[in-house]
Steps between C-alpha positions, in 0.01 A plus 500: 500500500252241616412372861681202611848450578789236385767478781849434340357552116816436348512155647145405518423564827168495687202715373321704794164623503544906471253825448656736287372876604391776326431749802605450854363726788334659210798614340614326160755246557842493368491282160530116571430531871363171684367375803470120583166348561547319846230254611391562883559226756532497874626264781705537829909518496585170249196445373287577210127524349371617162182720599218315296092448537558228743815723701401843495713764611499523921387890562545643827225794606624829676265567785518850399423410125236764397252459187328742348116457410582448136771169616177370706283509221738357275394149300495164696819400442559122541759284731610209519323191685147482620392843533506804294502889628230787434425834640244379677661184696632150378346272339559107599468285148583228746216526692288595175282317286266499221486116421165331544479233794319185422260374776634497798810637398750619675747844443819524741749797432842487590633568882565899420737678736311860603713610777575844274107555510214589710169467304400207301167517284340301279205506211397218370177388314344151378188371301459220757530515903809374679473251723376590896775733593705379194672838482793514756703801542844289684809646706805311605790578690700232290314403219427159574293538830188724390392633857217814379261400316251758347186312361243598297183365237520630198161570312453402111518797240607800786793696499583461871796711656715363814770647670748382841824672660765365478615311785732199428794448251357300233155499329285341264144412353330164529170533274266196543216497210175358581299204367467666129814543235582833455490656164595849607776584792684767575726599836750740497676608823718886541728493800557879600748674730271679712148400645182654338108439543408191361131565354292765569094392598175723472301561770174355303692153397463188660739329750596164373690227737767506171642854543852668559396785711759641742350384845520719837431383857376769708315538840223744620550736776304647827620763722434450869514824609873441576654301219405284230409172471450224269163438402443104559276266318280157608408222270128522533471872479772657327612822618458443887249801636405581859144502422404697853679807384269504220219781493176387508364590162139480378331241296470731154265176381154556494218191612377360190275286688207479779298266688212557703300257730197544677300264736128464642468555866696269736701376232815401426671694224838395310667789252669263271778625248485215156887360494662659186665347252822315499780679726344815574374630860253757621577813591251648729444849508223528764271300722179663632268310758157647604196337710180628503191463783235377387304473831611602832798328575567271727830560749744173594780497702715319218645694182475353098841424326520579130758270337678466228694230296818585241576843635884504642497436914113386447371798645183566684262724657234516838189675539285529750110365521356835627178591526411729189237716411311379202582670198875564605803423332869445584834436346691233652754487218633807357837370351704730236863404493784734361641244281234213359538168740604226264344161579737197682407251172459555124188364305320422811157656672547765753206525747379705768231345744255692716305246710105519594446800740099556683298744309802594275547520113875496375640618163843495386656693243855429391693668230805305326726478187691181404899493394776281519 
């Protein structure tokens, strides 16, 4: 017999579609079996839909449904509207595109409802650059008001990924291109189910303004001997520090420099340090101030003050006006700080002054270095 089916042969009734079978539940078939092809449809109670490209067959999901690995490595298999379904996510052909924008062009996808995802990314790559921030990344809770906007610049000719959660309803991609018609563009954008990293970065590459990196606020910590506080922060400074609790630590820098000044008898004698260049101070290391007698010297009642001009508090020093042996020395200054004493002004002299003493020779010698 042959498939297909007249109804009524005798009186030329209708002819139904049929499958005559040759085995059935592997078994053969008794001769001239049939079964009728049926054509699926669905609808509620009274009404009725052929199943078709545009009306694909509603399937509800267990939440126990189990696959096995080989079912989630099966081959994409496409659906019906703007998105089609892999193993690794969903892609969106609505909010993909590989046609070329002219200059200034302008790509809008179509208000995409996401509320079954959590992850959206992105790749998408360009011979030109977009416009200032001419990638957007948009949310909406009702597809006509677009409330988040993600915005980025696009570089020319780099393969840049971007990724945002999911937050709102709808979504979509607004792509802006620059001032330069585009003969290469591609964007394709995966929805997925569950959140993953968006892009991993090396330690050695460089930051750029343009990234997607996953960012974490954080604060530092001190403990009081009780509990722990919050470490707190100034604008001029940074990390606020309570400089007095601070250990006084030497100077590791070594004096790079020296002057040395000596005077005739009853003479005035100025140590004077030459103002370095542009924005750097001294940094004094030492100061050492000896007289010597000359003749037999002659007491007074009032001292000699050694001066000084650019050193911080303009410090100064007294001496007496004894009467000395001839031949005898004395240090008056014999200055060695723990930490170099950095001038009040950059780029300017720094003096020290010893005025005219009786019978008395002066020499200075000061040892320096110069930094910021």
């Amino acid at each position: 017999m042959a498939d297909n089916t007249t109804l009524n042969a005798g009186t030329a009734g209708d002819l139904i579609a049929t499958d005559e079978l040759t085995t059935i539940n592997g078994a053969a078939a008794a001769a001239g079996l049939k079964v009728q092809r049926v054509k699926a449809g669905f609808g509620a109670d009274g009404s009725f839909t052929d199943v078709s490209a545009l009306n694909p067959l509603p399937i509800t999901m267990s939440n126990t449904l189990a696959l096995t690995d080989t079912q989630l490595r099966a081959t994409p298999v496409p659906v019906s509207g703007a998105v089609s379904v892999t193993a690794n996510g969903i892609i969106s052909t609505a909010n993909s595109t590989s046609v070329a924008l002219a200059a200034g062009g302008v790509f809008t996808g179509p208000a995409e409802d996401i509320t079954e995802f959590a992850d959206v990314r992105l790749l998408v790559f360009a011979d030109q650059p977009s416009a200032v921030d001419g990638l957007q990344l948009q949310q909406s809770t009702n597809g006509t008001n677009w409330d988040s906007v993600d915005a980025f610049t696009v570089p020319a000719t780099t393969g840049r990924p971007f990724s945002i959660g999911a937050s709102a309803r709808f979504f979509r991609i607004v792509y802006t291109n620059g001032a330069t018609a585009q003969t290469a563009f591609r964007l394709q954008t995966k929805l997925y189910k569950a959140y993953g990293k968006g892009a991993s970065v090396r330690p050695q590459d460089g930051r750029s303004n343009e990234n997607d990196f996953e960012e974490i606020l954080a604060f530092a910590m001190g403990y009081n001997g009780t509990s722990w506080d919050r470490l707190r922060a100034t604008i001029a400074n940074g990390l606020a520090v309570d400089v007095t609790r601070l250990p006084a630590v030497p100077e590791m820098r070594a004096a790079t420099l020296h002057v040395s000044a000596t005077g005739a008898v009853n003479t005035a004698v100025t140590a004077s340090l030459p103002a370095p260049a542009a924005g750097l101070f001294h940094y004094i290391t030492s100061i050492q101030l000896d007289k010597l007698y000359t003749a037999l010297g002659v007491a007074s009642g009032a001292g000699v003050v050694i001066t000084s001009t650019n050193l911080p508090g303009a410090p100064n020093w007294l001496t007496e006006q004894a009467a000395g042996a001839v031949g005898t020395a004395v240090t008056v200054i014999d200055y060695r700080p723990t930490t170099p004493l950095k001038v009040s002004a950059a780029a300017t002299i720094s003096t020290l002054a010893a005025p005219a003493q009786l019978q008395t020779i002066w020499r200075w010698n000061v040892s320096y270095f110069t930094a910021a």
